[in-house]
N, C-alpha and C positions, 0 to 999 in steps of 0.2 A: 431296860428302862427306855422306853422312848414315848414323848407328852408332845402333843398337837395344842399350842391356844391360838385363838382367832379373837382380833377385838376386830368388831365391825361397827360403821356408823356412816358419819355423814362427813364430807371434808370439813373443815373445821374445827371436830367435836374434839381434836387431840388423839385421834385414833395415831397414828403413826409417833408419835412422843410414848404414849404407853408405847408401843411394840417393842422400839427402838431401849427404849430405859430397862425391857423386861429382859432382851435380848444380850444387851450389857450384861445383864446380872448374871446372866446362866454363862455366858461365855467369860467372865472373869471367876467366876468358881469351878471352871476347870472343864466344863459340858463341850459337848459338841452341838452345834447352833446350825442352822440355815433357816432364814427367815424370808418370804415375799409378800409383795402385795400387790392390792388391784385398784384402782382410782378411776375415777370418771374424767371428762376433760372438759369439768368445769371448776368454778375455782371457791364456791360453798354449796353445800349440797349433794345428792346422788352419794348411790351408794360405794361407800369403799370397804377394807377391809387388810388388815396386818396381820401376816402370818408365820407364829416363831415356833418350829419345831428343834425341840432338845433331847439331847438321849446321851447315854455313857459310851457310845461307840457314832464313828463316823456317821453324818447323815449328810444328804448332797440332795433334795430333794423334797416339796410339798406331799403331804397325804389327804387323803381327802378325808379320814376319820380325825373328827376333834376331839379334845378332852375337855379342854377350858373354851367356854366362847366369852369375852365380857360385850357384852350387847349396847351401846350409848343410842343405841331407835331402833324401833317397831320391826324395821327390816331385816335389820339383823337376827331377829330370831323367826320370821316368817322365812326367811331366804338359808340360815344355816341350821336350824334346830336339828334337822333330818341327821346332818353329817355328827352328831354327838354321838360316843361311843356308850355303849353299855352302862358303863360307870359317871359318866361324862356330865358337866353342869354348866348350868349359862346364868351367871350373875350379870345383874341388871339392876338401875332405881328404878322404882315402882311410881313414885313420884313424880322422875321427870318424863317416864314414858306411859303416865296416867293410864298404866294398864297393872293387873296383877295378877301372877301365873301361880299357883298354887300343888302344882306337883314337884313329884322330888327332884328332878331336875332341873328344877329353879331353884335360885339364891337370892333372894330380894337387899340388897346394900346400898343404903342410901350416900351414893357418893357426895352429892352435893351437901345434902345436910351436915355428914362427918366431916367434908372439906371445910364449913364455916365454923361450928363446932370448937373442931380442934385445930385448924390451922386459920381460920379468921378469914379465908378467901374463898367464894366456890368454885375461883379458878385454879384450886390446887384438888380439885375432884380426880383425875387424872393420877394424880398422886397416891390418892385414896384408892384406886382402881387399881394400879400396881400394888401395892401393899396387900390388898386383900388375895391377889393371885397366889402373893406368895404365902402367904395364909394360908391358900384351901391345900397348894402344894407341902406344907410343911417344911416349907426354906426358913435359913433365918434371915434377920433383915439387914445384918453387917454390911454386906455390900452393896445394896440398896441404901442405906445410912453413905456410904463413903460416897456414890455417884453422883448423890444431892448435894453432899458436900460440894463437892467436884462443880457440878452445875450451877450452880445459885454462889459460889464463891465471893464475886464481885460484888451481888448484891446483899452480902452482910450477912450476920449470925442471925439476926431476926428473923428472914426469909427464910435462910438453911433451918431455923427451929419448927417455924412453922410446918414447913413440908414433911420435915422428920414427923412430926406428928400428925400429920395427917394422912403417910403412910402407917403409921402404927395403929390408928386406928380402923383404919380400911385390914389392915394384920388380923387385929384383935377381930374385930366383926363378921372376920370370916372363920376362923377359928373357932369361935364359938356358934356361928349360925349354920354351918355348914357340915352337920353331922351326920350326911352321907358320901362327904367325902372320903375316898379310899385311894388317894395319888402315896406312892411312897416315892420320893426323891433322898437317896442315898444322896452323903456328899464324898466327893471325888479326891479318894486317897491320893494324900501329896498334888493335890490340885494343881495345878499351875494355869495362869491367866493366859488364855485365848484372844487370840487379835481375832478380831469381827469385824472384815472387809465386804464390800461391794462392788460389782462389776465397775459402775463408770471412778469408784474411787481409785480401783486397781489400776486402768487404765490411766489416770492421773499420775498414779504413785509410778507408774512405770517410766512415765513423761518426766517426771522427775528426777528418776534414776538416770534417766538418759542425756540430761543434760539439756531439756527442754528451755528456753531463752525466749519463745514468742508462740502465744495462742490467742490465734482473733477464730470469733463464729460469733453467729446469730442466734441466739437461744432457741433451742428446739425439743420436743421429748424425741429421743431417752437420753439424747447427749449432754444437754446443758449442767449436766451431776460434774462433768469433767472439768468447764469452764469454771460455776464455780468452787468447787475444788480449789483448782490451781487457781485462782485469784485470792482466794484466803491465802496464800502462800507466794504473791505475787513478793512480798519483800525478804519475806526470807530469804529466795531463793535467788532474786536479784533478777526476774524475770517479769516480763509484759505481758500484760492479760487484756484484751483488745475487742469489748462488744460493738463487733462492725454492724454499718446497717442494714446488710442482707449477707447473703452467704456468696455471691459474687466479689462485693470487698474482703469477703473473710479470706475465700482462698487467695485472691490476690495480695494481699498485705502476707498471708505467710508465706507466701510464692519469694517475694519482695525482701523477708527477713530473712529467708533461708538463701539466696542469693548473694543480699548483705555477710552472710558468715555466719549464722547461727543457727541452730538448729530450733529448727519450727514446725509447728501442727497445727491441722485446722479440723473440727469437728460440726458435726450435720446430724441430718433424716433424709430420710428419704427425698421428700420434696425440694429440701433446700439442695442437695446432693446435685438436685437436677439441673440446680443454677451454674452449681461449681462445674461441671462437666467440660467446659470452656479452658475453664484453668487446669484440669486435670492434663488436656493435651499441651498447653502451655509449658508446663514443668516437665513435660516428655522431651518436647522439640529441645526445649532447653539445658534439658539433663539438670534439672534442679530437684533435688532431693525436698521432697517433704512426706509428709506423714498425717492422712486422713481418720478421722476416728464415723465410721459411718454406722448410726443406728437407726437400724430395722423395726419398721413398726404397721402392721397394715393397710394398705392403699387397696384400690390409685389414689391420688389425690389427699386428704388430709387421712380419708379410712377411716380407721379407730386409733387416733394420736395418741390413746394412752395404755393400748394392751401389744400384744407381743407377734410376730410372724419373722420366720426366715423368708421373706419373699423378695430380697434385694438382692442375692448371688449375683444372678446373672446381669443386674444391673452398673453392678461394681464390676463383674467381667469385663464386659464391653465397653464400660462408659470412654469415652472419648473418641476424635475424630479421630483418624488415622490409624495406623499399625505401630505399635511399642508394647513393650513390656512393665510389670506391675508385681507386687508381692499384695498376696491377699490370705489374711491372719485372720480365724477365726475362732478368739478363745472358747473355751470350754466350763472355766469354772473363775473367779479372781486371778489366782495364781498364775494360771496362766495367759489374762489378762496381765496381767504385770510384766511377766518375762518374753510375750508375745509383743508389746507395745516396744520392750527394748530392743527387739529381735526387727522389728519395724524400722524404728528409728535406727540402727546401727548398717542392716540392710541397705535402706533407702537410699544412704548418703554413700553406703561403700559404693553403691551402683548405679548413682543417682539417677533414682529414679521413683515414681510412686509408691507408696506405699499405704496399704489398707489396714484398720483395723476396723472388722465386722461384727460388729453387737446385734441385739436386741433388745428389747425393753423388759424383758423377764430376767436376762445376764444380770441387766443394768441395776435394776430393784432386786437382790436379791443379794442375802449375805450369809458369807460361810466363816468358820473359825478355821486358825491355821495357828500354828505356834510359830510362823514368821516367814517369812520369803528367806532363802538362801542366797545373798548378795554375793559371794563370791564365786556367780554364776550370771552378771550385768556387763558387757561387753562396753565399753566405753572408750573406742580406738576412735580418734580422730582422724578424719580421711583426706581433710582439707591442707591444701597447700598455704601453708602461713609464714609471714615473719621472716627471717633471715633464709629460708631452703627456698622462698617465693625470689627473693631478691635476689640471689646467688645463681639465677637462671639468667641462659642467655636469652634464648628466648620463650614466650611463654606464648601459646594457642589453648583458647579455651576446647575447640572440640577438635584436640589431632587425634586423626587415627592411629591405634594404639592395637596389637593384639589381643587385648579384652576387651576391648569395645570403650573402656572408661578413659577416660580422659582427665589429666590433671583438672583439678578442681580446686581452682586459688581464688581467695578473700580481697575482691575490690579495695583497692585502697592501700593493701601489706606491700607493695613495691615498687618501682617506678613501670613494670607492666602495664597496661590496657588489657581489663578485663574485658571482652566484650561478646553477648549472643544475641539470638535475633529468632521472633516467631514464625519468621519466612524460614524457610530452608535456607542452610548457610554454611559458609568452607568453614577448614579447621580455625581459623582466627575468629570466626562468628559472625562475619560479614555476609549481607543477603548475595542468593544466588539462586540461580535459574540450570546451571549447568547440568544435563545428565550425569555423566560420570563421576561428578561430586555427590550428585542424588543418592543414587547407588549405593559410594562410599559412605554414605551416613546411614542409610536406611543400614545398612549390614553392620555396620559400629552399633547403632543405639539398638539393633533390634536381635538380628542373631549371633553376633560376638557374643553379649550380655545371656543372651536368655540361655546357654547350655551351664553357665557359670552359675546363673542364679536358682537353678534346677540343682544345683548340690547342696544349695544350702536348706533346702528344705526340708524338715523331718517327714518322716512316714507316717502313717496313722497308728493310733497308739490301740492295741492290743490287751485287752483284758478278759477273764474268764478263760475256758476251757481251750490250749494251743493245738486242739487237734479236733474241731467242736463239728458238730452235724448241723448247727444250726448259729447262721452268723448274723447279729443285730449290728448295722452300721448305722452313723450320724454325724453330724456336723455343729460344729458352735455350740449353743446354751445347752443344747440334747445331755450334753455328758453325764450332766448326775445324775439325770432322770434316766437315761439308759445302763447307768451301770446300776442303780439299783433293782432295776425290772433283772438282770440279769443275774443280778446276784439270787434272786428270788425265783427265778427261771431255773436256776443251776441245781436245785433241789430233785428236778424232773427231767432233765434234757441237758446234754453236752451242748453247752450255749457259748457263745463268748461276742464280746462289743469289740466292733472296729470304727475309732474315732476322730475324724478328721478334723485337726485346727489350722493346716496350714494348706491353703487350697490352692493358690496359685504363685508360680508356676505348678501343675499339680505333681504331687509325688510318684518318683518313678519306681519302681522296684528292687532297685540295687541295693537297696540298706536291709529292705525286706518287702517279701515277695505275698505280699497281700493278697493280689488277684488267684493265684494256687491256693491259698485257704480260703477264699472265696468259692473256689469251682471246686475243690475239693466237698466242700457242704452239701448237706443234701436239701435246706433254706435258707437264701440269705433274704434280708428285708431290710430294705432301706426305711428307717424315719425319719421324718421332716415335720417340719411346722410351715406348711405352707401347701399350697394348690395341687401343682404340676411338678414336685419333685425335682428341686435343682439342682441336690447334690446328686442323683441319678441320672440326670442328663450329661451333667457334666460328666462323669464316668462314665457314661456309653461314650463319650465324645472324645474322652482322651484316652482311653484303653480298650474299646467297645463290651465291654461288662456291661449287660445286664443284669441287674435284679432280679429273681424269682416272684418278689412282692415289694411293694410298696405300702405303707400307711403312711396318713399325711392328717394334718389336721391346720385347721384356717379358720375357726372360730378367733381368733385374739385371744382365746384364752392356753396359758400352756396345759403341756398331760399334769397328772398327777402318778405317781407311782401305782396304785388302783386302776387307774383305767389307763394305763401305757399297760399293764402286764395284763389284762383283760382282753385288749384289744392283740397283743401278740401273742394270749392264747387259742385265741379265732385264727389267726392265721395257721399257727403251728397245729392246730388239730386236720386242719386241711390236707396235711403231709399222707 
């Protein structure tokens, strides 16, 4: 069993509330979920579209065949009708989109009218629109029943009645009008409820775990999911949630609190990214530990603000003046947004120094079920010198040269010490300096002390499919699901297997595992990317000199779908 629904519309019409409510339901009855979307970047109007795929086994992954389309405008079935599968149906009101399609693969339900009907408002259409879904699918409505609960809580049993029934009758209307419906949805023996995360949530929840105390940024896509996140949870957590008013004071203020003692994060785009680049070298010279959350979205310049590209790598490589060292994390699925953001934060501080986490906007919109994160795998070692082991020093130098290049890293203000650095170049106390041979001594403490140490901490790329394969699919960041499903589907025909890069910088050496030998052992490897010129392939010619056999790349904003990633890597693979 595996169902494709797409509600498409216009921004406002409530498209992402169905998705999102529908999405709940399958992932608390036990399903396996990944859901995305696509938006315009504007703020009513233009077409969008939510999309929840569910099935009784893992999915990680869009398709491009649907089952369910619910349509709320014209567009929506002029722009997806094509992608409906065989069996496949697109309910629509006839009324509000003053048109009426008369073949079997239309449903005509008048949301509106059944919203006022039976729930008194035609603002609970939407409601009507879920209920009928689950109609044409033959679910039952219990857990649909328990989310409204859930949702309308606050505003009393009235409200909660309402809706209840105007899902039911959106239930009923389809059930009965929809007698070429042939969905079977089994329900899932001994179920158990699925947590249904998102990239920039996971990101958050990891900031969290990590003991996150201060996040200032400028609202931007795809990262502003992060901010407010953690601002809904500013008091629980006993934490500061700081909308600066550009992304210059952002990094500054967490430069500022992570200094102060706390561990801090600051989150961007691209563009804004380009402001912080000042501070990035700031928190170098200074060895101050912070933690970037940078999402990727098509440029130059504003581009396509609301669709998807890996084309920031090598921007987050390089960014800043001078020569230092940096960790650069780029999840793969939530999950490992979550345990990669603590791997960030926990890094950053042992080493102080920067640290990335690299999204994009398809990670960020996009949600998978998990039966939980594994917390007793969250690293939460304090690096900082505090409190009485600060006091009990004779004496203290913020940057003394040290065999690892790290330098105690004590809390302004824990002891009668003077804490002090400085954005000049500066001796072991932090006072400015000009001297060569202090030069030297810093350049070799911050830069190659640190960077053979921070090169162990990095995992290898993760390994899936065939351990001895003829043919190797590598990728980086959001790629993950979408490559290991091609692969799995590839595995049918060809000794195949995914090689998957999340942790990019320092890059992974081959000690832990010898990646490049099953590489050159293949008889094709093919790099994917979502982007121009290949930047996870540059950067591997550059730091192991591998090359690629092939590349495929794709720069529309829009990401693959499982269909034409394994489409496109059958063109290549026939070329062998």
């Amino acid at each position: 069993m595996d169902y494709t629904i797409k509600v498409g519309g216009e921004a406002g019409q409530g498209i992402q509330t169905i998705g999102e409510t529908l999405g709940r339901v399958f992932s608390r009855g036990g399903y396996h979920v990944f859901t995305n979307q696509e938006y315009e970047s504007r703020v009513r109007g233009g077409h969008n579209f939510y999309q929840i795929r569910f099935s009784d086994r893992p999915v990680m992954a869009p398709k491009d065949a649907v089952d369910i389309i619910v349509a709320l405008d014209k567009e929506s079935i002029l722009l997806h009708a094509q992608e409906l599968t065989s069996r496949g149906q697109i309910i629509y009101d006839a009324d509000a989109l003053k048109e009426k399609h008369d073949t079997q693969a239309f449903l005509d339900i008048p949301f509106a009218k059944l919203a006022v009907e039976h729930g008194g408002d035609k603002i609970m259409a939407n409601t009507v629109a879920t209920g009928a879904v689950l109609g044409m699918l033959g679910m039952e409505l219990d857990i649909l029943m328990g989310i409204i609960a859930d949702t309308f809580g606050k505003k009393g049993e009235k409200v909660i009645t309402a809706n209840k029934n105007a899902a039911l009758a959106g239930y009923d209307h389809a059930v009965k009008g929809c007698l070429k419906c042939s969905f079977a949805v089994a329900p899932v023996e001994k179920a158990e409820p699925r947590m249904l995360v998102g990239g920039t949530e996971a990101i958050a929840l990891g900031a969290l775990a990590s003991g996150v105390k201060f996040y200032s940024a400028y609202p931007m896509t795809p990262s502003t999911g992060i901010m407010n996140y953690l601002a809904g949870k500013e008091k629980e957590y006993g934490m500061v949630v700081e909308q600066a008013e550009d992304e210059i004071a952002a990094v500054n203020m967490a430069l500022g609190a992570s200094f102060a003692g706390v561990r801090a994060m600051t989150g961007t785009s691209g563009g804004g990214f380009a402001l912080m680049v000042e501070g990035v070298s700031l928190a170098a010279i200074t060895e101050t530990p912070i933690v970037i959350a940078m999402g990727q979205r098509p440029g130059p310049a504003t581009g396509l603000p609301t669709r998807t590209e890996q084309g920031e790598l090598h921007m987050v490589l390089h960014a800043g003046h001078g020569e230092f060292p940096r960790f650069i994390f780029a999840p793969g699925t939530p999950e490992q947004a979550f345990f990669l953001t603590n791997k960030a934060f926990d890094l950053a501080e042992k080493y102080q120094v920067p640290a990335f986490i690299l999204f994009d906007t398809y990670l960020s919109d996009s949600q998978w079920t998990y039966k939980g994160f594994d917390l007793e795998r969250i690293r939460t070692t304090d690096y900082r010198l505090r409190g009485e082991a600060f006091q009990a020093r004779a004496v203290y130098k913020r940057h003394a040269y040290t065999e690892s290049g790290v330098s105690p890293l004590a809390v302004p203000g824990d002891a009668r010490h003077l804490v002090v650095t400085d954005s000049d170049e500066h001796d072991e106390e932090g006072h400015i300096t000009e001297d060569a041979a202090v030069r030297v001594n810093m350049v070799e403490k911050r830069l190659f002390k640190k960077l053979p140490r921070m090169q162990e901490e990095i995992a290898p790329p993760f390994l899936y499919g065939d351990h001895n394969p003829d043919i190797v699919i590598t990728g980086w960041g959001s790629l993950y699901g979408l490559l290991r499903e091609a692969v799995d589907e590839l595995s049918k025909n060809y000794g195949i297997a995914l090689l998957h890069f999340s942790e990019l910088t320092p890059f992974p050496g081959t000690e832990k595992f010898d990646y490049l030998r099953l590489l050159s052992k293949a008889q094709l490897s093919i790099c994917v990317e979502q982007n121009a010129t290949g930047q996870l392939a540059r950067l591997m010619r550059t730091e192991t000199g591998y090359e690629f056999g092939a590349l495929l790349n794709k720069y529309d904003g829009r990401p693959f779908t499982v269909e034409s990633l394994v489409k496109n890597l059958k063109g290549l693979i026939r070329k062998l």
